[in-house]
N, C-alpha and C positions, 0 to 999 in steps of 0.2 A: 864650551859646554861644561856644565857641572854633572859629573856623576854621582857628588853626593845629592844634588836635587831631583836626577833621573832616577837615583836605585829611590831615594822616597817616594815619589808618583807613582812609582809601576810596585814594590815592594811594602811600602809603609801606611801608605794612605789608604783607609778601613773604607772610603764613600763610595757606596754601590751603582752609584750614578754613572751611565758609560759614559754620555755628554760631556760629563763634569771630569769624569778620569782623562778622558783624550783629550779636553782643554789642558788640564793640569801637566798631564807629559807635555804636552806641545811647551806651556812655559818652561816646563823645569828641562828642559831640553833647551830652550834659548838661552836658560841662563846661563851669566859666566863662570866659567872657575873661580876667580876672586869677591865676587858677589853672587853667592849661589840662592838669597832670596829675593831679590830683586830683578826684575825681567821688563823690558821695554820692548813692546810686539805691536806692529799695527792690526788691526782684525783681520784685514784682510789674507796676512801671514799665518793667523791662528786657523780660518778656513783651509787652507791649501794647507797645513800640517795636522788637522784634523777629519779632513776630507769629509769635512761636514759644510756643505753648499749653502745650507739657510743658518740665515743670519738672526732670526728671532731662538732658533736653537742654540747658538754658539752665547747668544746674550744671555739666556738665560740658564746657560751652566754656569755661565762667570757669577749669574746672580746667586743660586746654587753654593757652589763652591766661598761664596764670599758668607752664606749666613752659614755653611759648614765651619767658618772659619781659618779655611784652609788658606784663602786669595783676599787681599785688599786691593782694591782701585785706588791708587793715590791720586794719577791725573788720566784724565780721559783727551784720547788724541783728537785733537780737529782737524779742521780740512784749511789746511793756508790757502793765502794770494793766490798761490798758483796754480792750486786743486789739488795737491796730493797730502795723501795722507797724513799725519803726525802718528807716532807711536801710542801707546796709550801706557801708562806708567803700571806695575804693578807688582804688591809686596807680595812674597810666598811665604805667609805667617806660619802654617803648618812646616813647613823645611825648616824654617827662621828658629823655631819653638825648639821642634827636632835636631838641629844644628848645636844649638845651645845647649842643650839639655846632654849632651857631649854622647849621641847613639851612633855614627858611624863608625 
């Protein structure tokens, strides 16, 4: 877990959107210490750490959050051979921005 991408999500980030806030903790909560914008979650992991059950809600905070500029979709996860899930890739531009800009 990165703390500097948790105290952003819950602390920094201005978007008044619940949706959109408790996707964003859920990533910035995956993310690692050593790459605090960067986060690879399957959705279904994003449901059960947002305890939001529908799925056209949790899609469209990501969509949300992405013209806020907060979140990029780099890759979108599929479904292998074998039926499970793939992660789906994703940049935390707002952290990324904030990280650089040298505010923790």
């Amino acid at each position: 877990m990165s703390w500097e991408a948790t105290l952003y999500a819950q602390n920094v980030c201005r978007l008044m959107d619940r949706s959109g806030r408790a996707v964003l903790n859920a990533l910035a909560w995956r993310a690692a210490k050593e790459t605090p914008a960067f986060v690879f979650m399957k959705r279904e992991d994003i449901f059960a750490a947002t305890g939001i059950a529908d799925k056209k809600t949790v899609q469209t905070a990501i969509e949300r959050l992405e013209k806020a500029g907060e979140v990029k979709v780099l890759k979108v996860g599929g479904i292998r051979e074998n039926g499970k899930r793939e992660s789906t890739d994703f940049e935390l531009v707002g952290i990324r921005q904030w990280l650089a800009a040298g505010k923790p």
